[in-house]
Backbone bond lengths (Angstrom), bond angles and torsions (degrees), N, CA, C in turn:
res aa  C-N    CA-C-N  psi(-1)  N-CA   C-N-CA  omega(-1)  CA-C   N-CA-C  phi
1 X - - - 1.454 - - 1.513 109.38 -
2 X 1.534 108.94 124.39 1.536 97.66 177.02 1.664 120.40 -69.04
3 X 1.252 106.53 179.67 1.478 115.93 -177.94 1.406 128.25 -67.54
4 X 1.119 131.83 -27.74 1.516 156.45 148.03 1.634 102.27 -37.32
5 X 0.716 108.04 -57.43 1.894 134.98 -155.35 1.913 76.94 -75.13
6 X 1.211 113.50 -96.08 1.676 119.99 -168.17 1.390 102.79 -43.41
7 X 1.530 133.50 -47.64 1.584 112.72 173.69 1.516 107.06 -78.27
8 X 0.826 160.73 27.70 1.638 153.66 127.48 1.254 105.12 -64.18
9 X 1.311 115.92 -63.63 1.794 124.00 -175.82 1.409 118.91 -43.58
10 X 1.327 106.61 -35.56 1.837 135.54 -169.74 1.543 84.81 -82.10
11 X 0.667 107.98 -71.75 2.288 110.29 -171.34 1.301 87.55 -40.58
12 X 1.601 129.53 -89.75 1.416 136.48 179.35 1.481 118.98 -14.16
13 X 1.293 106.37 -58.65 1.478 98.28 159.06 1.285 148.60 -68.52
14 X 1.602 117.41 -21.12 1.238 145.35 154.39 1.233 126.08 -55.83
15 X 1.565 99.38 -33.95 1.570 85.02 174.96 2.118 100.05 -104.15
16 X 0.859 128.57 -27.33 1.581 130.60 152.13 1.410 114.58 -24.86
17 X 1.915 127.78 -40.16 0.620 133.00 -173.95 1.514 112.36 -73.12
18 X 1.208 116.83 -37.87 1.457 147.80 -159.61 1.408 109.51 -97.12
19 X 1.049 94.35 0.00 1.774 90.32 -169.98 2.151 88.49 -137.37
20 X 0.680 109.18 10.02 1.803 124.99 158.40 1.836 97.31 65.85
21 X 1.363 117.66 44.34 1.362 130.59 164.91 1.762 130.25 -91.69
22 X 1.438 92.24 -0.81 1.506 94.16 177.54 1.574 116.58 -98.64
23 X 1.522 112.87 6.91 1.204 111.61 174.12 1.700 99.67 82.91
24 X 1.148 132.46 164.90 1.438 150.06 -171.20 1.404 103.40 0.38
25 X 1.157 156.28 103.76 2.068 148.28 145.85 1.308 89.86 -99.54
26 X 0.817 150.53 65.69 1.725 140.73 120.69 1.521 104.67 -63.47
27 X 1.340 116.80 93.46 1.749 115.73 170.32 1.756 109.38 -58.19
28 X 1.285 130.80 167.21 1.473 129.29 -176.07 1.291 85.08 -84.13
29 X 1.513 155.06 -55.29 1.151 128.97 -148.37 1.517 120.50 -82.67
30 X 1.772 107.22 17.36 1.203 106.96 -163.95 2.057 103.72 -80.19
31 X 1.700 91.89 -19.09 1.690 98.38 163.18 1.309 112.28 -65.39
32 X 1.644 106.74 113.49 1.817 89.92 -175.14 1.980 78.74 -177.00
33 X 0.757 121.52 144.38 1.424 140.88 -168.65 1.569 115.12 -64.74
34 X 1.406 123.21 -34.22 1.692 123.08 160.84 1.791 80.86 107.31
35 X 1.619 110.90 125.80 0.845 93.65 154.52 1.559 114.73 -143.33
36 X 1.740 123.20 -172.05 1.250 89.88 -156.51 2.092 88.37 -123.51
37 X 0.946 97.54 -160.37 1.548 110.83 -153.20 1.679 112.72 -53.17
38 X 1.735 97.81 -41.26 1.720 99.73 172.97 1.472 119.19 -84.45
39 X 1.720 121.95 8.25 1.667 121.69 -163.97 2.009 87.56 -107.56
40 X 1.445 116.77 51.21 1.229 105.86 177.06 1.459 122.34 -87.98
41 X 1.616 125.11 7.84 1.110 126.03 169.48 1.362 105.96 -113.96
42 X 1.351 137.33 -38.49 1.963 106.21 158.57 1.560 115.78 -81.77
43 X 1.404 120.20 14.87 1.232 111.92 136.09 1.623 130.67 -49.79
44 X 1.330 90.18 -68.06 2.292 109.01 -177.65 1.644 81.83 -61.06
45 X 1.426 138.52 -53.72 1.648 118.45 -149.62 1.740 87.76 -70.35
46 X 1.372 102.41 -64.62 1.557 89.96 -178.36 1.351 147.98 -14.26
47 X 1.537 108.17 -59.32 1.329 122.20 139.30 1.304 150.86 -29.28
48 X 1.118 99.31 -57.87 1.565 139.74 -168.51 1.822 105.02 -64.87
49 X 1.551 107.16 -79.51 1.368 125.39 -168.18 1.400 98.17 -63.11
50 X 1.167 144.80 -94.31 1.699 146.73 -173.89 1.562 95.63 -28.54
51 X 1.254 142.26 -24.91 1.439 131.52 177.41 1.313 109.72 -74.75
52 X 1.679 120.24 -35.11 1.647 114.86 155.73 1.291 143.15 -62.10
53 X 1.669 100.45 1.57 1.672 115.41 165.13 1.827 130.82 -103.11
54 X 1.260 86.45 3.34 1.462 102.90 -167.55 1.581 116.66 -93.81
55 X 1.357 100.42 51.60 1.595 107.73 -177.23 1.574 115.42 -95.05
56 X 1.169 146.82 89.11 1.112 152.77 -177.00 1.605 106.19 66.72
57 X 1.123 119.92 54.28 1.504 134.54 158.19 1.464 119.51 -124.67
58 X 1.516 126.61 162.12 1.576 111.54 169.36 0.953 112.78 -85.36
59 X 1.755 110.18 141.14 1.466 140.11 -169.49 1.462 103.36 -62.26
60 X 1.741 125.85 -41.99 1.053 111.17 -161.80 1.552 115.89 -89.68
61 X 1.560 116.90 -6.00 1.433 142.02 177.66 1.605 92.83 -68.06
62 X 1.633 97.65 -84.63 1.731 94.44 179.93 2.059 121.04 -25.11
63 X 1.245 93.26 -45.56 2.215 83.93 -163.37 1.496 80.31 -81.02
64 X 0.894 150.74 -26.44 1.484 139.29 -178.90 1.378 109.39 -71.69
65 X 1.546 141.81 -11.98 1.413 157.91 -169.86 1.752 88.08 -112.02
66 X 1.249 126.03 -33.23 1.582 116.05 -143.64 1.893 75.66 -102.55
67 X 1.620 124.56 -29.42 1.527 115.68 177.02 1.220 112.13 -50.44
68 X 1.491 106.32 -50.56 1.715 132.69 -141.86 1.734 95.52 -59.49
69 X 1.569 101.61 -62.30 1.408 120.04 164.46 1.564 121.41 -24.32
70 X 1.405 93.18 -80.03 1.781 100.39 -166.35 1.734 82.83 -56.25
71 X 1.136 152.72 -51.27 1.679 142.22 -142.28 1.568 96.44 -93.71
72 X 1.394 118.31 7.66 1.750 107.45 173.03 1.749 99.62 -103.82
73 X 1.339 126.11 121.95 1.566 120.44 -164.77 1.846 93.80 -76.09
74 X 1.264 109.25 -21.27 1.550 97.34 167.75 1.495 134.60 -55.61
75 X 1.712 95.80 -24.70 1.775 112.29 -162.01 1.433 105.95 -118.93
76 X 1.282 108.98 -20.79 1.725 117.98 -170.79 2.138 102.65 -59.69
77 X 1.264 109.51 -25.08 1.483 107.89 -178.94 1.967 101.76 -47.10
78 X 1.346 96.19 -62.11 1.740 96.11 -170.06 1.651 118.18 -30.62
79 X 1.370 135.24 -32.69 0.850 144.55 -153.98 1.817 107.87 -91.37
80 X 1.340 103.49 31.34 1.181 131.86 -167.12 1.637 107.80 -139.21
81 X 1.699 108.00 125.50 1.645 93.18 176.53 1.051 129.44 -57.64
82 X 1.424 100.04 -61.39 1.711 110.24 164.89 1.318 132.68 -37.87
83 X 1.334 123.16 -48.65 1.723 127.67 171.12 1.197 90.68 -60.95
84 X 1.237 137.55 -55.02 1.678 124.42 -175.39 1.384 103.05 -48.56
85 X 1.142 142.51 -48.49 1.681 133.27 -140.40 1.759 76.21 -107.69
86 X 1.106 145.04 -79.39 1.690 139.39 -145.19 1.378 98.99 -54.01
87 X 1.719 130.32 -50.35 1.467 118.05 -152.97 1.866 104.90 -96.98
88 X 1.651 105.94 140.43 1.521 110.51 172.94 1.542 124.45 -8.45
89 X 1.393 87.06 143.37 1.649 95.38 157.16 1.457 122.79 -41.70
90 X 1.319 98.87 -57.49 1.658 119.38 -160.46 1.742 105.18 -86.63
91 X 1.379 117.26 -16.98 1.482 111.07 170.96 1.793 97.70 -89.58
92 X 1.482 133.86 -41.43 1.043 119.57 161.70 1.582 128.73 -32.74
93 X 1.305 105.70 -63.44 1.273 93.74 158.80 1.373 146.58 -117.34
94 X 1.112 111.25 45.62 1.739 119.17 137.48 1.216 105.61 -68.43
95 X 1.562 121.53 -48.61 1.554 115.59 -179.50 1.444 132.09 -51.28
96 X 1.351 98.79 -54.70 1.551 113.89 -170.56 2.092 97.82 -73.53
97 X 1.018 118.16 -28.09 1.692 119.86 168.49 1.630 110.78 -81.59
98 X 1.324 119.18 -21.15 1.721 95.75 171.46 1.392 121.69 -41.86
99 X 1.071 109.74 -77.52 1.318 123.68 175.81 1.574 129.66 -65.84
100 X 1.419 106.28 19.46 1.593 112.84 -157.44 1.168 122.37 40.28
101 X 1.254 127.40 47.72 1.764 123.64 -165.64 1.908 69.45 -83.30
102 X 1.234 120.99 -53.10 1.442 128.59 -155.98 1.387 112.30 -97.99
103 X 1.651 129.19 97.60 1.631 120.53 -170.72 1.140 103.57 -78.39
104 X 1.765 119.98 -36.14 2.041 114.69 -147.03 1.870 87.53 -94.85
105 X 1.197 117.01 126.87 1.829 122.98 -179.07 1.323 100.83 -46.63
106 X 1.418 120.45 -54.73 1.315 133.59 -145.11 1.711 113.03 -94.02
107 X 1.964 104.66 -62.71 1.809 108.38 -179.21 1.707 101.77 -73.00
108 X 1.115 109.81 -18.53 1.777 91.75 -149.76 1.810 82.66 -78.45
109 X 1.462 116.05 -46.91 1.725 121.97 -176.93 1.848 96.96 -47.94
110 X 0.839 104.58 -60.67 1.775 118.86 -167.67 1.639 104.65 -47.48
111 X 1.353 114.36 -48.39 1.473 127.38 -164.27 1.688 104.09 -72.91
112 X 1.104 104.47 -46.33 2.172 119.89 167.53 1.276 118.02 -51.58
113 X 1.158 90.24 -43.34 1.428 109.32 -172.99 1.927 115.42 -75.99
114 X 1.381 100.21 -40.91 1.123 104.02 171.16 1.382 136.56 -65.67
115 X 1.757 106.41 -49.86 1.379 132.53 171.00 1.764 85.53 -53.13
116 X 1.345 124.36 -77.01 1.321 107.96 -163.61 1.394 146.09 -38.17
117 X 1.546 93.48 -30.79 1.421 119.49 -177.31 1.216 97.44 -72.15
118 X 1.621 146.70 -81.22 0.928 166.36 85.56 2.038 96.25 90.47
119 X 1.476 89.03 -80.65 1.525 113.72 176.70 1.517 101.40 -68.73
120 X 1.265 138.91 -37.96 1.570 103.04 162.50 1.292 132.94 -89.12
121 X 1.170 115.22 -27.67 1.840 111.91 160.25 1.034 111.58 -58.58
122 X 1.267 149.04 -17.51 1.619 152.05 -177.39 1.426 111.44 -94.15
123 X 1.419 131.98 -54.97 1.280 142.92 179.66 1.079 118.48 -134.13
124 X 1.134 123.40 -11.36 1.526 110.63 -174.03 1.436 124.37 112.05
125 X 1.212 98.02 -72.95 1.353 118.33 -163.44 1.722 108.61 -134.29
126 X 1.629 142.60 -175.47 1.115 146.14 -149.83 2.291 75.15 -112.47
127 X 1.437 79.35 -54.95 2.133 90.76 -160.66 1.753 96.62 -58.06
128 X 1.298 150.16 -20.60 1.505 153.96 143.58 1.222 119.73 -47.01
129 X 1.642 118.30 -48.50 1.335 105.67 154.10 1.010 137.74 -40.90
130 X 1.706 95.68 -62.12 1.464 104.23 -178.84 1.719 134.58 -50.54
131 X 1.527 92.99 -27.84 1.745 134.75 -177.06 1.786 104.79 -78.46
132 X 1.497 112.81 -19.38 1.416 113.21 -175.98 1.446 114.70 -98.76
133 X 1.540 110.95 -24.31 1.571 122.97 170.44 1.562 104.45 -91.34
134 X 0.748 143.02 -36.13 1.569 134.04 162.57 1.823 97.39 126.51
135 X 0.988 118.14 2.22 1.508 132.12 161.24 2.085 79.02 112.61
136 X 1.141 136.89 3.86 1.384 132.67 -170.06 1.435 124.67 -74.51
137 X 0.999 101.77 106.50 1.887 101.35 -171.57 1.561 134.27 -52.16
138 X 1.847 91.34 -25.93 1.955 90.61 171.72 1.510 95.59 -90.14
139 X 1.216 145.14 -8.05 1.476 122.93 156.42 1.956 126.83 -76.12
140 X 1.337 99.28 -24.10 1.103 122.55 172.46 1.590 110.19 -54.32
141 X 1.967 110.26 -43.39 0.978 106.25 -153.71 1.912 90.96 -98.77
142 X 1.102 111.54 -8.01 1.502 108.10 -173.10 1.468 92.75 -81.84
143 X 1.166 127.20 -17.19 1.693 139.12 -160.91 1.807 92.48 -91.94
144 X 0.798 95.44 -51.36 1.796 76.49 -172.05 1.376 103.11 -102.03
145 X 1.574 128.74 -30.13 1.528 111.97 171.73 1.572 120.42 -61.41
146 X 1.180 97.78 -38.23 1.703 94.58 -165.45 1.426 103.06 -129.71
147 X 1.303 155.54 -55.45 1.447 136.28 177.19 1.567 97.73 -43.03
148 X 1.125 125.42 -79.54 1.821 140.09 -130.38 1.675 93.92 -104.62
149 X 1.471 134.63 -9.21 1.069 145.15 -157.01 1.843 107.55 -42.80
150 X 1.201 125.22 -53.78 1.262 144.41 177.28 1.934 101.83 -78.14
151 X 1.153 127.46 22.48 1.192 142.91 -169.29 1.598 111.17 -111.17
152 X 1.702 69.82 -57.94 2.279 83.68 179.13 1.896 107.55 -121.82
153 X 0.965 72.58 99.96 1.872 84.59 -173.40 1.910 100.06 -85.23
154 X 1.457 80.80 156.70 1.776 78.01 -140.55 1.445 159.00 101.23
155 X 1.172 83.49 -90.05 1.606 103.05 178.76 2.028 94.00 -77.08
156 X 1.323 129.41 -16.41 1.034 104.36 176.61 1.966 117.21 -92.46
157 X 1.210 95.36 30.01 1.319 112.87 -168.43 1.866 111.77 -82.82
158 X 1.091 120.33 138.59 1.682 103.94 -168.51 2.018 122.08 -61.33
159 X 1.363 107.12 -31.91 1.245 130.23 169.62 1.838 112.21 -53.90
160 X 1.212 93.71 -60.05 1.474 105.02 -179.41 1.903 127.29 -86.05
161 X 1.088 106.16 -18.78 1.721 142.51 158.11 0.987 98.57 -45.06
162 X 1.663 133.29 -67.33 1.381 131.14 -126.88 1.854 87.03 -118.83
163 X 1.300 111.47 -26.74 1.794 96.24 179.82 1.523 103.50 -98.35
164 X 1.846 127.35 12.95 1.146 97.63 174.15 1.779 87.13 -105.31
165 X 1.468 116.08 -9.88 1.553 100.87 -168.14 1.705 96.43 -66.65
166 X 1.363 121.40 -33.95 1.238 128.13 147.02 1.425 138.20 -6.33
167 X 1.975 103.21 -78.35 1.573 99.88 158.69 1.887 117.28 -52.79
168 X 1.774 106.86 -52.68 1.368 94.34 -167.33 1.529 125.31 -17.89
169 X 1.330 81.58 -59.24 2.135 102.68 -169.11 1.755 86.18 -63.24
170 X 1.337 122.90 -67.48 1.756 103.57 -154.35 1.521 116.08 -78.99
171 X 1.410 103.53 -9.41 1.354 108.71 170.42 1.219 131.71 -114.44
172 X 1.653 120.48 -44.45 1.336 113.39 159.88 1.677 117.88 -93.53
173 X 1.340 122.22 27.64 1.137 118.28 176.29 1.048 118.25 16.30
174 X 1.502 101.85 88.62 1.325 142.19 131.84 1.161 132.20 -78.70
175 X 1.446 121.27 113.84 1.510 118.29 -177.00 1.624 112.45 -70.67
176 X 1.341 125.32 55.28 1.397 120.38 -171.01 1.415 119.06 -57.74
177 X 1.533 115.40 132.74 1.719 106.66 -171.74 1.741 83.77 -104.79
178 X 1.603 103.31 171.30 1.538 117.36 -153.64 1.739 128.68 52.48
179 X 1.137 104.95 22.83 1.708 118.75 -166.87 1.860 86.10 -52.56
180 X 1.036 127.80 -19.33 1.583 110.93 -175.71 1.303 118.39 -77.85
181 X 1.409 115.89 -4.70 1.335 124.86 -153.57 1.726 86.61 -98.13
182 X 1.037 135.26 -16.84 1.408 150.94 155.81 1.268 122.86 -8.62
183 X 1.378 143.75 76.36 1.335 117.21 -158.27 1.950 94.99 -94.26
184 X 1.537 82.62 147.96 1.368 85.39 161.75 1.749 148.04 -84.90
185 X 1.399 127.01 114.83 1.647 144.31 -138.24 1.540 80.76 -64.82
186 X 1.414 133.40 125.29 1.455 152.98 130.84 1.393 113.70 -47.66
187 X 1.163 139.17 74.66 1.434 132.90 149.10 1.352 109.18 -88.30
188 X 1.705 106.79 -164.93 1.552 92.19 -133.83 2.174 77.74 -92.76
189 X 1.274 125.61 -10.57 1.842 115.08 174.34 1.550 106.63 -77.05
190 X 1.742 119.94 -25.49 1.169 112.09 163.95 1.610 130.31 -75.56
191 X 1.225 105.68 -10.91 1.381 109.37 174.66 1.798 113.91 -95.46
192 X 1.188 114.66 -29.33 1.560 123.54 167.39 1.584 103.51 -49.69
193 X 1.550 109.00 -51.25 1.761 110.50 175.03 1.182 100.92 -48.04
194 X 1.328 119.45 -55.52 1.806 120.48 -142.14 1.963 90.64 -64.30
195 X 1.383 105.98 -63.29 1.496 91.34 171.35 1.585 129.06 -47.10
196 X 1.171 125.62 -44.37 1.514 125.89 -159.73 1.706 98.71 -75.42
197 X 1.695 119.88 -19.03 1.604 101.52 -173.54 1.917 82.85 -131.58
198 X 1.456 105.86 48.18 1.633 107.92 154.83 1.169 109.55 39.78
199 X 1.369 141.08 41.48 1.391 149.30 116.65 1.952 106.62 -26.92
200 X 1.215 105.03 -85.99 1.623 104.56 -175.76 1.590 84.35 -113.51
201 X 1.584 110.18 173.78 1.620 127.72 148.38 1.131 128.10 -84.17
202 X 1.173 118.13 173.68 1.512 134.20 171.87 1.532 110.28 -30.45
203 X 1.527 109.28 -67.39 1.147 128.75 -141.47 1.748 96.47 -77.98
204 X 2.314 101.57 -46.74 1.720 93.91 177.00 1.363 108.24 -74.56
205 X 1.083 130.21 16.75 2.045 120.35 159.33 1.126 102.14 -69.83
206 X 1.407 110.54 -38.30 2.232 92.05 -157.24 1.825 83.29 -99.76
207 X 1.508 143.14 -21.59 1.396 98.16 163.21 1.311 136.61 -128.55
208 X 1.807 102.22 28.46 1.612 114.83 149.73 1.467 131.40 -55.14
209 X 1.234 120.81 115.88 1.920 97.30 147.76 1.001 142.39 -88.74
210 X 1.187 121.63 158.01 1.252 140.10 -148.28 1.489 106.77 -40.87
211 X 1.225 119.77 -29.22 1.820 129.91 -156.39 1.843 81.42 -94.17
212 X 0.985 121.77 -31.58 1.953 121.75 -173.85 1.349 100.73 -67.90
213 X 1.751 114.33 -58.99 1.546 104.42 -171.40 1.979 107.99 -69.25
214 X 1.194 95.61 -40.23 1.704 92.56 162.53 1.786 117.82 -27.15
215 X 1.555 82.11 -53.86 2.038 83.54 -171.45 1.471 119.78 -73.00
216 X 1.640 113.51 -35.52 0.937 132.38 157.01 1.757 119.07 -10.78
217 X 1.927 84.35 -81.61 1.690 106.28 176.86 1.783 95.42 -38.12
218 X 1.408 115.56 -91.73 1.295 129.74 -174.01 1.598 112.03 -15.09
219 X 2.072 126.32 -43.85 1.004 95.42 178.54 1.572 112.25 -87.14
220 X 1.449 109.43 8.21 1.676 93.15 170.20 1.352 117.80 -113.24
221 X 0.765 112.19 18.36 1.713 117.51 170.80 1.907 85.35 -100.41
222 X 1.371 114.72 -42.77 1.666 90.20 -162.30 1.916 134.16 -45.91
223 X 1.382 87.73 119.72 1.984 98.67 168.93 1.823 92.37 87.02
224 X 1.257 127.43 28.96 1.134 138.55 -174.83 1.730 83.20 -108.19
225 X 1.257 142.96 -77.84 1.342 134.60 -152.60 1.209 124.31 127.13
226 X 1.681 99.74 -11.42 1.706 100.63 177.30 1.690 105.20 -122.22
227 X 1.429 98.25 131.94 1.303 96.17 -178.20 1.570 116.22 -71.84
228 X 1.324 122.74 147.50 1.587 123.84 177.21 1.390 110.77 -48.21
229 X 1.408 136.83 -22.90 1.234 102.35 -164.49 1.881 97.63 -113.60
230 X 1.519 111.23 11.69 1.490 125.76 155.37 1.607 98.91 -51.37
231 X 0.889 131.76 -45.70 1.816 136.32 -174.51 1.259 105.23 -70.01
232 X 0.953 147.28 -15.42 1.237 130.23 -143.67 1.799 86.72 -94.40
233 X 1.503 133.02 -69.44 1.463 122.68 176.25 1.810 123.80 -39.94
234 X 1.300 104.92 -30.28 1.478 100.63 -176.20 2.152 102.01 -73.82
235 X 1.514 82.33 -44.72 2.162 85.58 -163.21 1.704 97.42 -59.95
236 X 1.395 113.96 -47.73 1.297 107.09 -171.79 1.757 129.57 -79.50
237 X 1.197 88.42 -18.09 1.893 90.25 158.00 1.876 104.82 -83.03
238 X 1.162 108.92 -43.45 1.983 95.35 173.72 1.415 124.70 -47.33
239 X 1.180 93.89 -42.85 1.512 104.08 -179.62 1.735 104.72 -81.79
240 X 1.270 124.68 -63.31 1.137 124.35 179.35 2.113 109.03 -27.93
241 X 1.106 92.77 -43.92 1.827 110.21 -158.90 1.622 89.27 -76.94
242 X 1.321 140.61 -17.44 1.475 142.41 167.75 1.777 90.35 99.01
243 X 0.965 110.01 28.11 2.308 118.80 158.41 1.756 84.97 65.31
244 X 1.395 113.51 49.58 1.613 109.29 159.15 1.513 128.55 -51.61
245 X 1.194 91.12 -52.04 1.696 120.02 178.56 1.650 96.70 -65.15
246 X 1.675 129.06 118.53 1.701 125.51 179.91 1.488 83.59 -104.13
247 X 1.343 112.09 153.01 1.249 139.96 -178.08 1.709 98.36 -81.95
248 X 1.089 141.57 157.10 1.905 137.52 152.66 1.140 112.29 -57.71
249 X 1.638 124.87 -23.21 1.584 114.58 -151.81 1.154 80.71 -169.63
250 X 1.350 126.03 117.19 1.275 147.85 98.26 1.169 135.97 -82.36
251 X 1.481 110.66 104.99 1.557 100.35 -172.20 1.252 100.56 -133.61
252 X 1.559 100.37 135.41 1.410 114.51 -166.24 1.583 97.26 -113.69
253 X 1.509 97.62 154.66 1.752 104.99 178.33 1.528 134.03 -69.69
């Protein structure tokens, strides 16, 4: 499918999305406690930490474990760098497992624990980070891919990198500058899109990786106006919803 053709389809869906036609957009992180203008650092931790547990589990289970938490006054401390790094192993995780925010006993405690540590011997705080890259996303991304990379396990992963620099901006509002540089996260409802509106084929799904169909998107979104990782809420609720919502035009070659 040419490029013309996939950015029309992408608009079409964008605005479908926006106009509440794709059937269910409740995102998982929309479970999350509300916060208000001065709570801007367990905002970013909020966010941030439960996104380093979310490795082949459901998204909307986890923020519903990561609510349960912050709303128990016994468990709500973790959501703090510091209480993460000063208190035990073993009170860490009893905490982070009440509520299953945390399934694995051992990596998921270790991985919290680490990122946390990490972020206060380094800056302090989540809002210092953010304050040390200039709110800029290709420093952001040289900051956790490659300086600190072995720092934030996980989350410094390219898949998971690029949809939490994602939440920052829609959730912890972050004014991120270069937000285009964004690639968009390939899971397996974003890759069903990439085939059905001829992004990649059949055949490059099963032997692209993930960083290929990423580039993919990028050269067909390019000089179109929407950044790649703008797609990522519309493709994955279509697909998620079983492609209820039909496009006018799909036209394939």
């Amino acid at each position: 499918m040419g490029q013309i053709k996939i950015v029309n389809n992408c608009r079409t869906l964008l605005r479908a999305y926006q106009n509440g036609l794709l059937g269910q957009t409740r995102m998982p992180e929309d479970s999350n406690p509300g916060f208000s203008d001065n709570q801007l650092e367990e905002r970013l931790f909020y966010f941030t930490l439960p996104m380093a547990l979310n490795y082949q589990r459901d998204s909307y289970k986890l923020w519903q474990s990561a609510l349960a938490s912050y709303q128990d006054p016994a468990i709500k401390s973790i959501f703090s760098v510091k209480n993460s790094v000063i208190i035990s192993e073993e009170s860490l995780r009893r905490k982070l497992m009440k509520h299953k925010l945390a399934l694995q006993p051992q990596k998921h405690i270790t991985t919290w624990g680490t990122i946390a540590r990490s972020i206060y011997q380094n800056w302090g705080s989540l809002v210092n980070l953010f304050y040390s890259i200039d709110d800029d996303f290709l420093k952001l991304k040289n900051l956790i891919q490659v300086d600190f990379k072995k720092d934030f396990p996980y989350l410094s992963g390219p898949k998971i990198f690029n949809y939490w620099s994602f939440v920052m901006i829609n959730y912890g509002r972050v004014k991120m500058r270069n937000k285009h540089f964004i690639d968009i996260a390939p899971d397996t409802h974003i890759t069903k899109c990439s085939i059905k509106l001829g992004v990649i084929t059949q055949e490059e799904a099963q032997a692209f990786s993930k960083e290929q169909i990423s580039q993919r998107w990028r050269e067909a979104l390019q000089n179109s106006g929407i950044d790649p990782i703008d797609m990522h809420s519309p493709l994955w609720f279509w697909s998620r919803n079983g492609f209820l919502y039909s496009l006018p035009k799909i036209i394939k070659d």
